[in-house]
N, C-alpha and C positions, 0 to 999 in steps of 0.2 A: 393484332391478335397475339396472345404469348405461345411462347412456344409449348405450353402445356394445355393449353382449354382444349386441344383434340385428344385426348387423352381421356382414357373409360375411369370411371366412378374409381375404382380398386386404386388407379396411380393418381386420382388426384389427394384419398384419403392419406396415399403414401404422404405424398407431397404435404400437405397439413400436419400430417403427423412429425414431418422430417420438419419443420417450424417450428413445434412446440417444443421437440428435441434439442432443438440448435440452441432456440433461447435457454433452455434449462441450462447448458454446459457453457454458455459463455456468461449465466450468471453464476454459476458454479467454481467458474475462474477467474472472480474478480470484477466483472464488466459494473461500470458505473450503470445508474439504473439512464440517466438518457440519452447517455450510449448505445446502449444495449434495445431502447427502445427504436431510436432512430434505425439504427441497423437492421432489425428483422423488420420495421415496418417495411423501408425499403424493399427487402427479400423478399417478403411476401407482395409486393406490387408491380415488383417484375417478373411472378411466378404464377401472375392472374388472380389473385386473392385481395377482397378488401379485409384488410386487419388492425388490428389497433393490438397492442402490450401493454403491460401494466406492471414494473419492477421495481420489489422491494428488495429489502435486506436477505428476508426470510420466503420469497416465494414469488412466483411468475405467473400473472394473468394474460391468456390467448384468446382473443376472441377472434375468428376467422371464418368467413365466411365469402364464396362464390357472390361475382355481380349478378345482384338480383334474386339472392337465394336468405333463409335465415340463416345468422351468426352461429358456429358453434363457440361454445367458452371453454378453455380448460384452464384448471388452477396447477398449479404443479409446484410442491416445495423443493425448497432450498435451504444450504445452510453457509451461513459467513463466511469468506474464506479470502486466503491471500489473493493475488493475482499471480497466475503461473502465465509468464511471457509464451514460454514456446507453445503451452495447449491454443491458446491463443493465437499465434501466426496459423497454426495447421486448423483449426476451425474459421478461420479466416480463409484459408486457403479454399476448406471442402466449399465453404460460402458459395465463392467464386465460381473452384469446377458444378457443382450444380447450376449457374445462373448460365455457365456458359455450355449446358447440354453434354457435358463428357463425365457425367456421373448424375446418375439417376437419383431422385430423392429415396426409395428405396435402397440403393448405395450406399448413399449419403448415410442415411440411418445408421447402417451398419459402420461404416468407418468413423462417425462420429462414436461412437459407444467403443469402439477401439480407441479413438485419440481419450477419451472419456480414463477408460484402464490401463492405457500408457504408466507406465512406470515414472516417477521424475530422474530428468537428468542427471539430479546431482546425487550422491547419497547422502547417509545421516551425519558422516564425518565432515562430509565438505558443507554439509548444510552448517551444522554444530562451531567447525573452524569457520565460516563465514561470518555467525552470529557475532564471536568473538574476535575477528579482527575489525567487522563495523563497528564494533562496542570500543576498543583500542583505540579506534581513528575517534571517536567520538568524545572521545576522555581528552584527546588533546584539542580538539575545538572548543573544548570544554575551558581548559586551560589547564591541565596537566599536565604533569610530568613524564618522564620516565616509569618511576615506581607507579603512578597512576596507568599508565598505560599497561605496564605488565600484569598492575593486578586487575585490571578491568578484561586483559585477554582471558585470564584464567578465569574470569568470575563470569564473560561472557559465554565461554565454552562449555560451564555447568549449566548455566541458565537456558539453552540452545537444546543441550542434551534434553535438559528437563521439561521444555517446550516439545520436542520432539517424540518422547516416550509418551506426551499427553495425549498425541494425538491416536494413538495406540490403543488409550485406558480411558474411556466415557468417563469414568468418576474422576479420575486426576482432572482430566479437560475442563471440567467444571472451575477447578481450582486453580490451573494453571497461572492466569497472573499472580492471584495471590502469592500462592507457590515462590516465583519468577523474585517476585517482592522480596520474601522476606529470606531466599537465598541470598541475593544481593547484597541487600544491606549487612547482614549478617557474617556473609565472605568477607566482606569489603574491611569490617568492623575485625574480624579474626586476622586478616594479613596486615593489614595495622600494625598489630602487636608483635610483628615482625620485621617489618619494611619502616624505616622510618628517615625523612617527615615523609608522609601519604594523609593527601586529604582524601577524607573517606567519603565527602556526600561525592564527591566529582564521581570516585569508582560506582557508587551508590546507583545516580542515574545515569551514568554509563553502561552500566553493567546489564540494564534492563531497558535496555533504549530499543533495543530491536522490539520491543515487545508496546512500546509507547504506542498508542494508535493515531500517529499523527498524521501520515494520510487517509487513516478514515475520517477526521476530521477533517482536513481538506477534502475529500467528497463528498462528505455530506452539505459542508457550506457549498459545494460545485452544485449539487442536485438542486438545495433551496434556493440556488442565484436561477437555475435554471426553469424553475415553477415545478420542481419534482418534489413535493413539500412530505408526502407522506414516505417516500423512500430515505430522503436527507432529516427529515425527524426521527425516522425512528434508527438511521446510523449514526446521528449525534448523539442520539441516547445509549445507546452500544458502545460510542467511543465515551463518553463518560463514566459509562460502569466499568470499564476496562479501564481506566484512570482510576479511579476509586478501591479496585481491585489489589491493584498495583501500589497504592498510598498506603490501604493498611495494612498489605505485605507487608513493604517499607518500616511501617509504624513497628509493627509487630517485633520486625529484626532488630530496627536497633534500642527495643524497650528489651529485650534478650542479650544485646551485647552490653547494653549500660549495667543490667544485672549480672553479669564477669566482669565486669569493671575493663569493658571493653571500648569503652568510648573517648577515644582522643581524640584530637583536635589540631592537625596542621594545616599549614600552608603548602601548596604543589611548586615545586622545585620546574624553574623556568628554563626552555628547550628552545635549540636555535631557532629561526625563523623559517628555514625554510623547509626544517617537519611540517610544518603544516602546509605545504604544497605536495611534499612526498606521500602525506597521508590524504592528500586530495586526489594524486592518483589511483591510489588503493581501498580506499571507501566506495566510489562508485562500482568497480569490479566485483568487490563483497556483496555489495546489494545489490547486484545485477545476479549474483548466485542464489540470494534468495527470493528472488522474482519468478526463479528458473527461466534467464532469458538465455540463449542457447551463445555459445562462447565467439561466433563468428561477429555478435555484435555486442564484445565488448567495446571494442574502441571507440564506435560512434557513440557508447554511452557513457562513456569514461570523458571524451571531448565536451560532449552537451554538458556534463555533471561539471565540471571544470569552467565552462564558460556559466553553468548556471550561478555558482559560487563571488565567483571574479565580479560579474555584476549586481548580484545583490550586495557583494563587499562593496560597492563604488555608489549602488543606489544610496544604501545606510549611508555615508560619508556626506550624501547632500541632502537623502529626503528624510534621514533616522531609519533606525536599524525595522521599528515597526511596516514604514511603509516603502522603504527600500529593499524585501522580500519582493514585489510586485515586479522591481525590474528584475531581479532573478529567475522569476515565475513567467514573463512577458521573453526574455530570452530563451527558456525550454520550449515554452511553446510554440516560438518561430521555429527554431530550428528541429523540432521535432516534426512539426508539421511539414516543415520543407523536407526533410528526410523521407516520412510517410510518400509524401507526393511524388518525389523522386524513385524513388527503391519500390513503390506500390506497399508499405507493411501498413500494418497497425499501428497508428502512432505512441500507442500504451508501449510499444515493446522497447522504446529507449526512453520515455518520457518518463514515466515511473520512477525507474532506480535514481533518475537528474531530480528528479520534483522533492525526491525523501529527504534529499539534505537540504532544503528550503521551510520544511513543517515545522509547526509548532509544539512537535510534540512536548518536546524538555520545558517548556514554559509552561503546558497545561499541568505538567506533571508536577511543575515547582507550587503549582495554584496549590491540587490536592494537598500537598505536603503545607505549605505553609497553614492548610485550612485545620491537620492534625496535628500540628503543633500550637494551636489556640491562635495563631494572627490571623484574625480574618480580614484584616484590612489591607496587607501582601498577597492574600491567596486573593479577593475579590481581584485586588491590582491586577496579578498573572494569569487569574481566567480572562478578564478582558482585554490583558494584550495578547493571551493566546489567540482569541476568538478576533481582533483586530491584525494580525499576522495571517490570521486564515482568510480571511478575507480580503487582505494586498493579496494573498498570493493569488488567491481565486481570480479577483478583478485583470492580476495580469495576466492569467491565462486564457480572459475571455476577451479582451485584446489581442494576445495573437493571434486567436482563432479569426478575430474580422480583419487583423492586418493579412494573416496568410490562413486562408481557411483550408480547413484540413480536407484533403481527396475522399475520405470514406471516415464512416462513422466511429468504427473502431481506433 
């Protein structure tokens, strides 16, 4: 018997209601949709409830119902959003104390709608400075320079700010990639004419990388591998428009700097070898700030991010660069899941920021672009190795899951 079926009508509707709750704030923060299914089924069937969920992009279906009574259903929206690691660890946590009796779903309720209006960790500066040292570290995987690097930090730091006010201004939000876009290019195209040599496309999609939706496409191919067809359709479709968005920003800027006769053309001045291991420690730390994963677990994510790296560089070498993501992808998620298992977390809360530097985003992005520049026969090429790149990566993460399956759904 659970330990709530002795329980009067009033706490079990608590209870129900503290479900529909849950689910709304862990799709609220990111949660893949069968994830986030998996997880409150559970919940709800160690809480004496037969339930089913139902998560999209845009909105969460509960149906719940007592053994042997009729389903109640509730729809409840939602809207898109990053993944915030710590709301996460602590809605995980309430999970927990409710299943184990030391907080009431009534409780629950209330402290969820608190973790819910939690402030984020970080504020606008360090969110803003994150954007722009990911974008920095990215310029040089890219194959830049120094000057690339510098002017990618500056063009990141506008692009971050100008992300960040979006979310402030309904009308901006709408516009924000674009926006993102055609500062970019634009910047990029302007410091040019001051820095030189600077190749401009490197700062170009560098500069707007944070903004690439390259693990929404990685989850949406994760949901469609996983038979979650209508949640992964309709956020591959989300991640395309936000490519598109982004391309004819792009277009826009640098059809505005060719008109000032802004458009040069260099090559990125070549940097020791082993920046790019120094900026391999400082990429995963930046994108763990905008995860908001809380600072105690930088390091296991900054090791996993490093190891993820290391062997996708070593799969590429034997299996090619397309389907040598997979071991990279197939290494996050051991270790990530052994960590989960270990430490009891979420395994999103170090997997994530490790997984970003594996996505295809910059390839999808090269697709658009090549498609606005009239090659359609480079752009077809780069959406399907993007779409071939998401797809190793996906396949290895659904390998480590059966070599080390993860302790809990999250």
């Amino acid at each position: 018997m659970s330990d709530f079926e002795s329980t009067n009508l009033s706490d079990r509707d608590e209870a129900r209601a503290f479900l529909v709750d849950m689910a709304r704030a862990l799709a609220a923060n990111g949660t893949p949709a069968h994830r986030l299914e998996e997880a409150m089924t559970a919940v709800a069937e160690r809480l004496g409830f037969e339930a089913e969920f139902f998560a999209t992009p845009t909105s969460v279906f509960a149906s719940i119902a007592e053994p042997g009574k009729v389903a109640v259903t509730t729809m409840t929206r939602t809207q898109p959003s990053d993944i915030n690691a710590e709301r996460l660890v602590r809605l995980d946590e309430l999970l927990e104390d409710v299943l184990a009796g030391e907080v009431t779903p009534a409780e629950g309720r209330r402290l969820g709608r608190e973790i819910q209006a939690s402030p984020d960790r970080y504020g606008t500066w360090a969110t803003a400075a994150s954007i722009g040292i990911a974008s920095a570290c990215a310029s040089l995987f890219f194959g830049g320079g120094l000057e690339e690097m510098l002017a990618t930090l500056l063009v990141g730091l506008v692009v971050g700010m100008l992300a960040i006010v979006s979310v402030r201004l309904r009308e901006l939000a709408r516009l924000v990639e674009f926006a993102c876009g055609f500062v970019s290019a634009l910047g990029a195209a302007v410091l040019a004419s001051y820095v030189e040599p600077m190749n401009v496309k490197i700062v170009t999609l560098a500069g707007v990388i944070a903004l690439v939706p390259g693990l929404s496409l990685t989850v949406a191919i994760n949901e469609l591998a996983t038979r979650n067809l209508v949640a992964g359709g309709a956020r591959l479709i989300g991640a395309v428009m936000i490519l598109v968005s982004i391309g004819f920003g792009v277009a826009l800027g640098v059809q505005v700097a060719s008109m000032m006769k802004l458009d040069k053309v260099a090559e990125a001045s070549e940097l020791p070898g082993w920046t790019e291991y120094a900026a391999l420690l400082v990429a995963p730390v930046a994108l763990a700030v905008l995860f908001r994963v809380p600072p105690r677990f930088f390091g296991m994510v900054t090791v996993i991010g490093v190891c993820a790296y290391l062997a996708a560089s070593k799969g590429a070498e034997v299996l090619g660069p397309e389907l040598g993501v997979s071991v990279g992808a197939a290494a996050v998620g051991v270790l990530s899941n052994l960590y989960g298992r270990l430490a009891n977390r979420p395994v999103a809360l170090v997997m994530m920021p490790a997984i970003i530097l594996l996505v295809p985003g910059a390839i999808g992005f090269r697709s658009v672009s090549s498609f606005l520049d009239a090659d359609a026969l480079a752009g077809l090429q780069a959406a399907f190795t993007a779409l071939l790149v998401g797809v190793s990566l996906v396949a290895g993460l659904l390998i480590a899951n059966v070599a080390v399956p993860a302790k809990r759904s999250l």
